[in-house]
Each structure stands twice: as C-alpha cells, then as structure tokens.
C-alpha positions as CSV (number, residue, x, y, z in Angstrom):
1,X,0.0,0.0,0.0
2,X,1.4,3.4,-0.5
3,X,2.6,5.2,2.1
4,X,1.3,8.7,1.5
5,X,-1.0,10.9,-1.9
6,X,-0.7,14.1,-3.4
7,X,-4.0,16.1,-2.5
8,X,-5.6,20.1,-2.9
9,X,-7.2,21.4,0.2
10,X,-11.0,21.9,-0.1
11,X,-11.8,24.2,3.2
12,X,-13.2,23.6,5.9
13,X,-16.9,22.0,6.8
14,X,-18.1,20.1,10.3
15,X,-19.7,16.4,10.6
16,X,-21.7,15.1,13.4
17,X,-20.8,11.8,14.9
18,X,-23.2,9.2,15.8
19,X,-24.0,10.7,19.4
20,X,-24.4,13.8,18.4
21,X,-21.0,16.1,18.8
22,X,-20.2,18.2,16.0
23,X,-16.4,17.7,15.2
24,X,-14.3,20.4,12.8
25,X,-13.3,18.9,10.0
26,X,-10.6,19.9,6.8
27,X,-12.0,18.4,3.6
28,X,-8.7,17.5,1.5
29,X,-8.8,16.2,-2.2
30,X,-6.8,13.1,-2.4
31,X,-5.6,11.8,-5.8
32,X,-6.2,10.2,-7.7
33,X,-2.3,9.5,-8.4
34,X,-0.2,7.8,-11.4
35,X,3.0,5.6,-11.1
36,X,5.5,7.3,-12.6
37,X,8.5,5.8,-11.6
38,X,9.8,3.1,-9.8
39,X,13.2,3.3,-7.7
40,X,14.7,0.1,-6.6
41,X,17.7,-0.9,-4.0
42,X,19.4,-2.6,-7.0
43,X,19.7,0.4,-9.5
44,X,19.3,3.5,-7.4
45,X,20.4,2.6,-3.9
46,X,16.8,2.7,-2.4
47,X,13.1,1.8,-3.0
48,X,10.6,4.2,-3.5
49,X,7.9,5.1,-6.2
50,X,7.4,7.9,-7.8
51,X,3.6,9.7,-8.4
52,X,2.2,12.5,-10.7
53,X,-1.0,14.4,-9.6
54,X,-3.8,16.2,-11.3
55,X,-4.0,16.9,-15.0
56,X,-2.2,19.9,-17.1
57,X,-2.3,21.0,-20.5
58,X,-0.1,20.3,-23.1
59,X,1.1,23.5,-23.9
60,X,2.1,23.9,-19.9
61,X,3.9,20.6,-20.1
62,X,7.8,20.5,-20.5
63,X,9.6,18.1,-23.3
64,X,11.5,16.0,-20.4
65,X,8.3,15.8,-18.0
66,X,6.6,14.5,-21.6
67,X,9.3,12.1,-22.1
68,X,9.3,11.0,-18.5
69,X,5.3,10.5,-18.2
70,X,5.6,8.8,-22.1
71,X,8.4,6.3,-20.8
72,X,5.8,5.0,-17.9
73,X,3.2,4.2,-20.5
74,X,1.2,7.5,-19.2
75,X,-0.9,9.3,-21.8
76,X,-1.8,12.1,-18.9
77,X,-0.4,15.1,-18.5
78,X,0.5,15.4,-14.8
79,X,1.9,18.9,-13.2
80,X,3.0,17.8,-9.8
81,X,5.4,14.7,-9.0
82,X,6.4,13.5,-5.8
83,X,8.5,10.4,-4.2
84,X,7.3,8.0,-1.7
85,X,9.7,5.9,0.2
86,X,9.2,2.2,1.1
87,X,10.5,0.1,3.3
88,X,10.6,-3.4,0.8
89,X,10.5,-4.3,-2.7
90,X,7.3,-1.8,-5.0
91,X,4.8,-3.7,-5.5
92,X,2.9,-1.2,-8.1
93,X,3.4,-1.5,-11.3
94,X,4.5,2.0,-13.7
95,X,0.8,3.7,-14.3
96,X,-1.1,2.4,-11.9
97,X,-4.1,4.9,-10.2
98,X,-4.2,4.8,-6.9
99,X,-7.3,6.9,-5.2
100,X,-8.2,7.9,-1.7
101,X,-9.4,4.4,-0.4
102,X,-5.6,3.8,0.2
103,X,-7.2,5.5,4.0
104,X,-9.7,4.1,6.5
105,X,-12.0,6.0,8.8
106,X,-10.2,6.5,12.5
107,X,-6.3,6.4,10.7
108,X,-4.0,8.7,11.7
109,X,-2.2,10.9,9.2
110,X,0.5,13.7,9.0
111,X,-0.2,16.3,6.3
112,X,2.7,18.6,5.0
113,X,1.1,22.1,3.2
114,X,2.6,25.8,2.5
115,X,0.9,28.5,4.7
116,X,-0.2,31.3,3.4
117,X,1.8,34.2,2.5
118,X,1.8,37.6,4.8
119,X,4.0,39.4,2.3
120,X,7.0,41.8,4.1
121,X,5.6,42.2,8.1
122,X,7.0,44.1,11.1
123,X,7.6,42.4,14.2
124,X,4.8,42.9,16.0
125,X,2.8,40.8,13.8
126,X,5.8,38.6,13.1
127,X,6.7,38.0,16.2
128,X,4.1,39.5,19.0
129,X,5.8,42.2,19.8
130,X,4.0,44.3,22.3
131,X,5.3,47.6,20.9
132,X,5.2,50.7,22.5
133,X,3.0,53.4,24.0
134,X,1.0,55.1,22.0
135,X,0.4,58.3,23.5
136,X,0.9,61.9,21.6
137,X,4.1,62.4,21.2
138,X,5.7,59.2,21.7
139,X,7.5,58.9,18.0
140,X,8.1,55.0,18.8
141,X,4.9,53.2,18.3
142,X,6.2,49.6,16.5
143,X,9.7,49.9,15.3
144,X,11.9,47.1,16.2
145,X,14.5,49.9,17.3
146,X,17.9,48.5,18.5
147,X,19.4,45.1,17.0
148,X,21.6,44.0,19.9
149,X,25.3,44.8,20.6
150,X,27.4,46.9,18.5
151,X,31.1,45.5,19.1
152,X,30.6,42.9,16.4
153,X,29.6,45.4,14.1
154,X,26.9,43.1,12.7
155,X,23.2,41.6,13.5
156,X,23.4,38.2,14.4
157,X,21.6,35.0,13.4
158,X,18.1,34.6,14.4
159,X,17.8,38.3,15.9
160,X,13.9,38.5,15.2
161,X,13.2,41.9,12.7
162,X,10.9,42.6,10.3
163,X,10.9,39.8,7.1
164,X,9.1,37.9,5.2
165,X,6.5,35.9,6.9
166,X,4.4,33.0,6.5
167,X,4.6,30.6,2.5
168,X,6.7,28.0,5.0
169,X,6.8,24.2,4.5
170,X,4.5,23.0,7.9
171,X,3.7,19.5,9.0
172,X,0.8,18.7,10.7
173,X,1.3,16.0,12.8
174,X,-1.3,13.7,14.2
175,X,-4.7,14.3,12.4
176,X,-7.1,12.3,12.2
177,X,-9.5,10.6,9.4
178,X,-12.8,11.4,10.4
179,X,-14.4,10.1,6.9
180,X,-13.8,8.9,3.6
181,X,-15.5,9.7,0.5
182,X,-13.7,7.4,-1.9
183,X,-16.1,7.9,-4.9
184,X,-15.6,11.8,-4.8
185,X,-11.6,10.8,-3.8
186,X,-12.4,13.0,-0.4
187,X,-10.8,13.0,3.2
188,X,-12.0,14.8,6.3
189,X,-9.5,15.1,8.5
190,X,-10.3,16.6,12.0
191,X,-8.7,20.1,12.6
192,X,-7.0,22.7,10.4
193,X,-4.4,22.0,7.9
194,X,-2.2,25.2,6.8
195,X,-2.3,27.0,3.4
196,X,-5.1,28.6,1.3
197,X,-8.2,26.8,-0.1
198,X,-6.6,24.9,-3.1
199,X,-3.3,24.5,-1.5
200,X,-1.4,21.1,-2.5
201,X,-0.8,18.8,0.8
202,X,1.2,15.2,1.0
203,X,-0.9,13.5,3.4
204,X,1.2,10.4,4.9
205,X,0.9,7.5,7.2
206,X,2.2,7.9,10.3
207,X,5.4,5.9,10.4
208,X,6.0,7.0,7.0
C-alpha cells in the first residue's frame, strides 16, 4: 500500500458523529495519483515510487516531463510529481491509479502544506511584539529599534526583525480521518491544515 497521496485542500466543513457532537473537520482532495517511476535498492540505492497528480495541459507541459510520463506508459499530463519511500520491494506497477481508499476511517495521518503568505511584516505581527505606548508624542509606536550589541559590528543569526512571513513548509502531525468519500476521492481530517483553499498537501501514514 502506498505510504502517502498528493492532495488540494478543499476548506473547511463540520460532521456530526453518531452521538451527536459536531467535530471540525478539513476536507482535502486526495488523488487520484499515477505511477510514474519506480526506484529500486538494486539500481538507485533505495526503494521508493514515484507519483504525478492532477491533470495539465499540453502546452504547460515540459519536453522532459513529456518524455518522463511517455516512458511509464502514461498518456496524462501530470503537473506535480512527488517520491514516496518504502520500506521493501514496489509492489505497483508503472501507471497504476491509486485513489483515496488507500485510507480508512479513524487512521492517523500527518499532512505537509505551505501556509499562506503575509508578504514583508513588522515584528509585532511577526513575532508578537507588544510595541510601544501610544500616547501623543511618543515617535516609537512599533519599530523594532535597537538590534543587539554593536562590538561585532553586525546583526546576528536569528535576531527577530521585520521579514518575510508565513509561505513556509509546515507539517501537521497527528490528524485524524474522520471520513472517507472514496467515490468523490475525499478525506475529512479533523482540525485545520495550513495554506489557502486549493493548497497542494502530502498526506502520509504515520510511520512514513
């Protein structure tokens, strides 16, 4: 079985369980997925297999990626690829589909996502600075204002300033199927995963 799919996040919706709580849930998309490649301990050192997700147009598809997906018998055009390790020999065969029944109701999952983007921030939003009064007069309302000792005649590593924030790789960790729509290829996972509606999420087993 494979240990992990390529998904888009949904958004968010709630369920009711059988007695009657109403539980948060995070409705990903996941798959369906192509075998694209196969990696094996004999020729490249390590097993793993190789996936393509979701459906491009030609004109958007480069030669090599055409080459790639023609050499594993795929007539699709796939825009995102991504490697799955495994602990033994593949036992998936170069084109298969794989869909989101590869999950049960109750599993635990981990699910890896980009969070949204801030754009350039200060470090009271950044960080939580609690800034300064903001009384008349008082020219220093959220300026970061000194950057630590001067001897060195640089800012050292990790000094928290203003930046770029948020658009960072984050990994949810212990998330839990709630339900599976595997005709619609549809997980609810309870809580919140990070990124925008339509974000693209690995969702893996844990131990994977």
């Amino acid at each position: 079985m494979l240990p992990g799919i390529l998904g888009r996040k949904v958004g968010m919706t709630h369920l009711f369980s059988e007695d009657g709580k109403m539980i948060p849930v995070t409705v990903l998309e996941a798959g369906p997925v192509f075998v694209t490649q196969i990696k094996t301990e004999e020729k490249d050192g390590y097993s793993a297999v190789q996936v393509g997700y979701e459906e491009m147009s030609d004109k958007n598809l480069t030669f090599p990626k055409h080459g790639h997906l023609k050499k594993a018998g795929l007539t699709k055009n796939l825009r995102t690829l991504r490697e799955f390790r495994l602990s033994g020999k593949s036992p998936f065969e170069l084109g298969q589909e794989i869909k989101a029944d590869i999950f049960a109701d109750g599993e635990v999952i981990t699910v890896t996502s980009t969070s949204k983007g801030k754009g350039f921030q200060g470090g009271v939003k950044r960080y939580h600075f609690k800034g300064q009064h903001m009384t008349h007069g008082y020219m220093t309302h959220r300026r970061p204002l000194s950057s630590g000792a001067t001897g060195p005649q640089r800012v050292f590593k990790g000094v928290r300033k203003p930046g770029r924030m948020g658009t960072d790789t984050v990994t949810q960790k212990g998330l839990k199927v709630v339900k599976v729509d595997a005709e619609r290829n549809l997980i609810m996972v309870s809580g919140s995963v990070a990124g925008p509606n339509g974000a693209l999420v690995t969702i893996n087993k844990v131990g994977n």
